[in-house]
N, C-alpha and C positions, 0 to 999 in steps of 0.2 A: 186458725189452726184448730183442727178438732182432734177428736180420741177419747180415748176410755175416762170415764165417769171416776174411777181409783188413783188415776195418775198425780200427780203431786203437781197440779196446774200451778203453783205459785214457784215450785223450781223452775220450770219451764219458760215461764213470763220473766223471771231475774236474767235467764242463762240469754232468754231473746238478748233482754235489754244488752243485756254486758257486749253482745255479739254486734248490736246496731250502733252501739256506741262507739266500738271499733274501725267504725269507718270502711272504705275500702269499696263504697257501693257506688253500681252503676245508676244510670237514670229512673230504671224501670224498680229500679227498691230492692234489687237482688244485688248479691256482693258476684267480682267477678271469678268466683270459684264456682257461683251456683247458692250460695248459702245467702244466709238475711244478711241487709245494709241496709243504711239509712237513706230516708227517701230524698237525696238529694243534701245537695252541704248546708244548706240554711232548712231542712223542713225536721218536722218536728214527730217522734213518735210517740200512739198513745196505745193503751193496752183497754183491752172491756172484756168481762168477766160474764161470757153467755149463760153461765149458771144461775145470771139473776134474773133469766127470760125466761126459766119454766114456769109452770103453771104451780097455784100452790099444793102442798104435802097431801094434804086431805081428797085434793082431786086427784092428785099422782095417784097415790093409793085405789082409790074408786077405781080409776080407772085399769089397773095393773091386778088388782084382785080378782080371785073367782067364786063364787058360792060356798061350793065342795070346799076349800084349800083354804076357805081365808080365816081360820086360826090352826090352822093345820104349823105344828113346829118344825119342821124338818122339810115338805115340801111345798112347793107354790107350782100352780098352773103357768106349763111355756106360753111367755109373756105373745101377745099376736099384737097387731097393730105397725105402727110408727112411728120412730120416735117424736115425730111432727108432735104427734096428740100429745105429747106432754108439757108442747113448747108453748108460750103466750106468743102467738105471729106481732102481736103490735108491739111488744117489749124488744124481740128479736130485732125485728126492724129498727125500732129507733137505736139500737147500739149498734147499728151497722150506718146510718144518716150519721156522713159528720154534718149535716146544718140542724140535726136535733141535738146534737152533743158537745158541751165544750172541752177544753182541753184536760185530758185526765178525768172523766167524768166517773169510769168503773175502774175496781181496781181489781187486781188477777190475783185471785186467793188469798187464802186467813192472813197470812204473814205479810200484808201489806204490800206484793207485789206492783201495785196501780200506781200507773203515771200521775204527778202529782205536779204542782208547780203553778207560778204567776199565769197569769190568765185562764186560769182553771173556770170563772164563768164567763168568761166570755165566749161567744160563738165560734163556732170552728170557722179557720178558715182552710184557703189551700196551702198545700205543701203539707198537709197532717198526713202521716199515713198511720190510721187506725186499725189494730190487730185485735181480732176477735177471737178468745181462745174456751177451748171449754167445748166436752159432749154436744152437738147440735149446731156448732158453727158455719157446716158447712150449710146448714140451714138458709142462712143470710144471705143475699146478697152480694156478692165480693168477687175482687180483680182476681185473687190468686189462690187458690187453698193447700194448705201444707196438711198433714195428718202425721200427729204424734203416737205411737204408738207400744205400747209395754205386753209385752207374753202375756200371756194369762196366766200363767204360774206364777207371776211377780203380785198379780193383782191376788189371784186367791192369797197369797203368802200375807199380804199387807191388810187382807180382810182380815183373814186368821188373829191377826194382831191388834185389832183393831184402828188401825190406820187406812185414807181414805176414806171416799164417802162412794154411796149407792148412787147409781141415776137419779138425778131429779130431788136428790134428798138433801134438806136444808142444812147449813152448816152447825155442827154440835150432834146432829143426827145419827148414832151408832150404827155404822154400818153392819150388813150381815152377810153370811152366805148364802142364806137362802134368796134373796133380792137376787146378789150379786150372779148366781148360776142360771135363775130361772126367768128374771126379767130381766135385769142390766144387760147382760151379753146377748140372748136373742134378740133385743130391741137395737144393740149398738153393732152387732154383726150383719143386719139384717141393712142398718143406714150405712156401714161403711163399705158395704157391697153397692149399694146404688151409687155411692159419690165413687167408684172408683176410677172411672173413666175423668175423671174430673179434678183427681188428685196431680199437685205439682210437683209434690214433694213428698215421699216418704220419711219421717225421722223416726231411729229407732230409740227409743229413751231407756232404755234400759240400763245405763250408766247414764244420767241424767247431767252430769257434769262433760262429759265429752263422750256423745251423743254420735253415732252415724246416722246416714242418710243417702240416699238414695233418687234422683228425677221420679219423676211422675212417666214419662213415656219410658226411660229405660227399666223404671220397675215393670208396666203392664208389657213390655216388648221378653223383657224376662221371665215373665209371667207365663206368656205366652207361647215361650219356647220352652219352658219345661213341661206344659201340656202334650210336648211333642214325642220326651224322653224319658226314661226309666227316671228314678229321683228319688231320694230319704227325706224322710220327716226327722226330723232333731229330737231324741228319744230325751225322756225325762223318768226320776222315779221320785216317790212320794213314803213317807213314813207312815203305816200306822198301828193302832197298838199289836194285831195278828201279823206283819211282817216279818219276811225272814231275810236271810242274808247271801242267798244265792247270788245276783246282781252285782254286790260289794266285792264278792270272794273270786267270779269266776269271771263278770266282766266292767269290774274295774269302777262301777256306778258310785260315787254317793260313801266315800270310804269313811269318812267321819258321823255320818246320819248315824241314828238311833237304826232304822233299817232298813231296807230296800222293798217293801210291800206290793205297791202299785205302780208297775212300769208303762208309763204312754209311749207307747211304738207308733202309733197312729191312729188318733183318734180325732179326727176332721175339726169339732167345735174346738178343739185346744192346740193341735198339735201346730208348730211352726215351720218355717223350710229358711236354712241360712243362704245368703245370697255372697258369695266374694270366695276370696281363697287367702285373704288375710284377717287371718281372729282378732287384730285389732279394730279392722274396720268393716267388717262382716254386718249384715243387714239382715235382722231378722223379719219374713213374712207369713202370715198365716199362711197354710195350707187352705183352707177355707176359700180365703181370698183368688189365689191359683184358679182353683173351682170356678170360682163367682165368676171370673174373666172367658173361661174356656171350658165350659159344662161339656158342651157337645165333644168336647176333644177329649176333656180328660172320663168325663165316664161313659161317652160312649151315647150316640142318637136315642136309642130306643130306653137305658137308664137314667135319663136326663128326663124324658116322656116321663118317666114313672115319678122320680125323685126332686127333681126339677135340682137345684144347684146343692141337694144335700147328699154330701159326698156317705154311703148309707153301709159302709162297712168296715168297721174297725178291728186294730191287732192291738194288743196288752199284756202285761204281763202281771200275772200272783205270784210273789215269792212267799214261801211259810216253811221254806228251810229251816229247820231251827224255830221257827216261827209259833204260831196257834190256828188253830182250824178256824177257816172263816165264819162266818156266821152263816147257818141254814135260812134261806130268802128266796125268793122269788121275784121276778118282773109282772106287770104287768100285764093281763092280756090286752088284745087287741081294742077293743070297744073302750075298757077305761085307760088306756092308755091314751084315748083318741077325746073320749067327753071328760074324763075327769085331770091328763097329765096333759091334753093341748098339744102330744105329741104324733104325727099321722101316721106312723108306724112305729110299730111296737120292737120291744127289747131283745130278740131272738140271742139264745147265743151258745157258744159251745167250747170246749175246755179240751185243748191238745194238752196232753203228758207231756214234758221233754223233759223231767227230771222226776223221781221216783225215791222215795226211801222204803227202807224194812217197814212191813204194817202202817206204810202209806196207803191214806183211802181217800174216794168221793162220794159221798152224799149225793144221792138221785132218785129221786120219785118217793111217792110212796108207798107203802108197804101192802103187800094183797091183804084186803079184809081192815085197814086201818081204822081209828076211830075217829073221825075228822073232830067231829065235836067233844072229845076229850081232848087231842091234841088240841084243840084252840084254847079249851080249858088251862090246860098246861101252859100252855103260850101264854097267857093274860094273868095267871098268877107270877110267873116268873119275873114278868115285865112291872106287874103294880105292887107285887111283894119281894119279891127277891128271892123265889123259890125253884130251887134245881129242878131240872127234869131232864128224865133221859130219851134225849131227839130220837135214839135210834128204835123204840116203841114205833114211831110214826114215817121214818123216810130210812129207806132203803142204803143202806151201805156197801160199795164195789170194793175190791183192791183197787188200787191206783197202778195203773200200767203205763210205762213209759213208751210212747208212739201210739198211744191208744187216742182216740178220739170220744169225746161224750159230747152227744146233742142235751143243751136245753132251752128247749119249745119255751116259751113264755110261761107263766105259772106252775111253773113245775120247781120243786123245790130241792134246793140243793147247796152245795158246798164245797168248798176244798179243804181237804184236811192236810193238819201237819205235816211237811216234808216234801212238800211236792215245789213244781215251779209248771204253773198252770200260762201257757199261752192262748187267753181269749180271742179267737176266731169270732166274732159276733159284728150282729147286728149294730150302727152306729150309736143308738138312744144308751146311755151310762149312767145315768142320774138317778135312776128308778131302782133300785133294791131293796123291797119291802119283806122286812127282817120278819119269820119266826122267832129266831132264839141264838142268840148271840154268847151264850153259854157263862150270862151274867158280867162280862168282862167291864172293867172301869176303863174310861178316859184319864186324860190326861191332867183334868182337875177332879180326879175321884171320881169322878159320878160314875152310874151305872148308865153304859152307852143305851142308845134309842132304840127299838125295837117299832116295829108298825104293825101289829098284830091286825086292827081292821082293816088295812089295805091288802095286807098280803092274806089274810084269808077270803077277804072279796075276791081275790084275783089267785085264788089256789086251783089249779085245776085237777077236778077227782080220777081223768081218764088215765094222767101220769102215772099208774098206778100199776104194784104186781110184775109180773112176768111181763109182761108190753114194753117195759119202762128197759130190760134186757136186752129184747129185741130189734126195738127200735129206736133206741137212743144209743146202743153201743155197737156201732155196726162193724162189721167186719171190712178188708178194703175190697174194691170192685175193679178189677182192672179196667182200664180204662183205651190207653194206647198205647204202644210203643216203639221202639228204634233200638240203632245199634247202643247197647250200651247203656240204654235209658229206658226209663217204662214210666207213666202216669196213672193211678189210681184215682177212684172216688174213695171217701174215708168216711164221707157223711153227708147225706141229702136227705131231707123230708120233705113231701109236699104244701105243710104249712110255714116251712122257711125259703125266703125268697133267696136265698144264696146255698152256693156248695161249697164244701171243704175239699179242695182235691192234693193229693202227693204226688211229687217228682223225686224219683231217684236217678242218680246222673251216674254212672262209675268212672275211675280218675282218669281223665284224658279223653272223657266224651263229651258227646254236645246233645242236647234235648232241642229239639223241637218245638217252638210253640209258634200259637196265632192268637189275636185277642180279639178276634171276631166280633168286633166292635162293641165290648164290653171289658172294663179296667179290669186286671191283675193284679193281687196284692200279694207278694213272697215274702217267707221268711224264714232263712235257713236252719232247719234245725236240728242238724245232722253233721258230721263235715267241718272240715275249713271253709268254704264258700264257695263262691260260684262267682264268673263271671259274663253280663249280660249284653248281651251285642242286638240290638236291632238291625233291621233292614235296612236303616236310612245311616246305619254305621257307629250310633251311639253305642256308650259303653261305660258300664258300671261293676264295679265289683262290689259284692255284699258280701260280707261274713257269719259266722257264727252269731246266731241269734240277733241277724241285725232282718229288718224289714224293708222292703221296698215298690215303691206302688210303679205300676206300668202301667199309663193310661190307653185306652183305648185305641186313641189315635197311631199309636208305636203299629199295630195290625199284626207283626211277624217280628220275632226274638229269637234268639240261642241262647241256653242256658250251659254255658261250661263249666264241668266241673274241675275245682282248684284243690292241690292237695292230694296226698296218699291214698287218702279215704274214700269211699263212696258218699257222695253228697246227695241231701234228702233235702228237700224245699215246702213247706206247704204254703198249695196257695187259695186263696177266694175268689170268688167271682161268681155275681151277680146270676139268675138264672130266669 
């Protein structure tokens, strides 16, 4: 059984036990529902703990480090490699040989989960059925492989707290996030996409106590046919301290949280897809995963060529209803984004209005004539002393327009201010925002939040600058196409962003037209009651009100009808 590196491997190994001790199995060691049994009425089961096959701390590190990054607090270089290289192949091996191990030889995490009992040295024999659990397992050798699996919002939340452990990291070792976003998951998303074809069992651990699960052929048949159809990613929101409450108030998110800041609509490394149509026994999968199985389908021959399985454009959401103005920051350009962040395309990205208040604004570019070298001055006192400055000296401030569109290009510096509910149209890469000025605000245990003053002025770009920053980052819409009843705009394209932002308006009781000309669609209504989507082949989804929905490539030809009294508005992306 493999999976994430944070997972509570010693619940997992108890809930087996309790399950195989139940009885009720066939010959082949599977119970007859599909679930674990015990290998037969007289054999005996043992558990091994792969985590004591990596390689040691010191080389993990070595080898997961970068130059640039490695006392860098806040960021680390996206991890490249395999998880292989961090595994000892002879250690792996013998806990997978029952005739190098005897009975109960490893035990499955802190809490004592390992098989234990009489004849513990003596050699194995047959009728042992050996279960290997732990990141890397499918590494081994082995008859059957199961994959245990937890959201990644369960894992950041258990980092946060300091619960679990990082890849490869010895037990007592405080885990972190910076490990956990930029080696752990690119090294374990990267192994659980190769073993997928190989998986026999999905289990989702997410209630760890009673667990769903899912076949191995009927997940990737699954998989497979939602490559074919319109689909939702299972939206999530996050607290943080500049959060506002639009989300809680208007749809329903997160009613008890402190607030509703960071809304995942879809963003490929995180986002999940549920599988069933009963929430008790519902199966969660990555989205990612979907990808990994059917590139070609879901985004399309020619963006597969470019991206290869990185699904390379996300939707999100900023609340600061009520909230604070984000922090003025920048991404990455393209070069260090690529030698220094390990990532091979950079952060592009751009900020649809859909909510607006009185002397709401956005932060964009900056200012004709600015003083770069004072403002960085500015920026490096504030950050080592604690000293105010006023950002709007140095980056340019809009009103904030609701249905408005703002491009921003990589390095270009910007922000959302109070009162808005900003839907990120951008590029996949999310990890990267290297803060100017955060406008001093404290964390959650006091401190003053992080600022990156060297990265984000390495990565400033001086051309965002002035009257340009007007013209071509706030575009007006471009018609596009139209039909009865329906019309499609462009809202926003630049030649150094590889994707367009385009709008569909439907009026009540029409249909829009679309083709996906062998490149994925990502909608999301934001306008309207909804729409409902009908492909060729006859499938059919309805989306609402700020819900998002991808249509892979494969679908070729859709209807978008619109639902409701109202004139419904969609915006959507795609690739260019």
């Amino acid at each position: 059984m493999d999976g994430p590196a944070v997972l509570d491997w010693a619940a997992v190994a108890a809930g087996l036990r309790a399950a195989f001790e139940g009885g009720g199995a066939r010959g082949d060691g599977r119970s007859r529902e599909g679930g674990p049994g015990r290998e037969g009425r007289s054999g005996r089961v043992e558990f091994a703990d792969v985590r004591t096959a990596v390689r040691d701390w010191e080389t993990v590190r070595r080898l997961t480090d970068s130059d640039e990054l490695r006392d860098d607090p806040d960021f680390a270089r996206l991890a490249g490699g395999d998880l292989a290289d961090l595994m000892d192949p002879r250690a792996l091996a013998a806990l997978a040989d029952l005739d190098e191990c005897g009975a109960g030889e490893t035990g499955a995490g802190e809490s004592g989960a390992g098989e234990t009992g009489a004849g513990a040295s003596a050699p194995a024999r047959g009728g042992v059925l050996r279960i290997l659990l732990g990141p890397g397992a499918a590494l081994a050798d082995s008859d059957v492989l199961w994959w245990a699996d937890l959201p990644k919002r369960y894992a950041e939340a258990a980092v946060k707290h300091g619960r679990g452990r990082n890849l490869a990291a010895p037990e007592g070792e405080p885990p972190t996030l910076r490990r956990l976003l930029y080696i752990d998951w690119p090294l374990l998303d990267r192994h659980r996409d190769r073993m997928a074809e190989r998986i026999d069992r999905w289990i989702d651990v997410t209630d760890t106590v009673a667990p769903t699960s899912i076949g191995g052929r009927a997940l990737r048949e699954t998989c497979r046919s939602l490559a074919t159809r319109p689909f939702r990613t299972r939206p999530t929101f996050n607290s943080t301290p500049w959060g506002g409450h639009w989300a809680q108030e208007t749809l329903g998110h997160n009613p008890d949280a402190e607030n509703t800041a960071l809304g995942y609509e879809l963003i490929a490394p995180e986002s999940g897809v549920l599988l069933g149509d009963d929430a008790s026994s519902c199966v969660e999968v990555p989205f990612q995963l979907i990808v990994a199985l059917s590139p070609a389908e879901v985004l399309g021959p020619a963006v597969h060529e470019m991206f290869g399985t990185s699904f390379p454009v996300r939707f999100d959401y900023l609340d600061t209803v009520r909230g604070g103005n984000l922090s003025v920051h920048c991404h990455p350009r393209p070069d260090d984004m690529r030698d220094v962040f390990g990532w091979p395309y950079t952060q592009h990205e751009t900020y649809y209005l859909m909510h607006t208040e009185e002397h709401s604004k956005v932060f964009l570019g900056l200012r004709e004539g600015a003083d770069v070298e004072a403002f960085h001055h500015s920026a490096h006192a504030a950050d080592a002393h604690g000293t105010p400055f006023d950002i709007e000296r140095y980056v340019q401030v809009f009103p904030a327009e609701a249905g408005q569109l703002y491009l921003v290009p990589a390095g270009t510096p910007h922000g959302s201010g109070e009162g808005n509910v900003v839907l990120e149209v951008s590029a996949t890469p999310y990890l990267y925002s290297l803060r100017f000025y955060d406008w001093l605000r404290r964390d959650a245990a006091d401190r003053q939040r992080a600022v990156h003053v060297a990265h984000a002025f390495r990565n400033l770009d001086p051309e965002r600058s002035g009257g340009a920053v007007a013209r071509e980052l706030i575009q007006r819409p471009r018609p596009l196409c139209e039909g009865d009843g329906w019309r499609e705009e462009v809202i926003g394209a630049l030649p150094a962003m590889f994707f367009q932002v385009h709008r569909i308006a439907v009026e009540p009781g029409r249909t829009a037209e679309q083709r996906t000309d062998g490149r994925f669609h990502v909608l999301t209504v934001v306008d309207g009651q909804g729409a409902v989507i009908t492909t060729a082949a006859g499938h059919r989804h309805s989306v609402h009100y700020a819900e998002t929905l991808a249509v892979p490539a494969s679908v070729t030809a859709y209807h978008v009808h619109s639902q409701g009294p109202e004139p419904v508005r969609l915006v959507k992306a795609q690739v260019v």
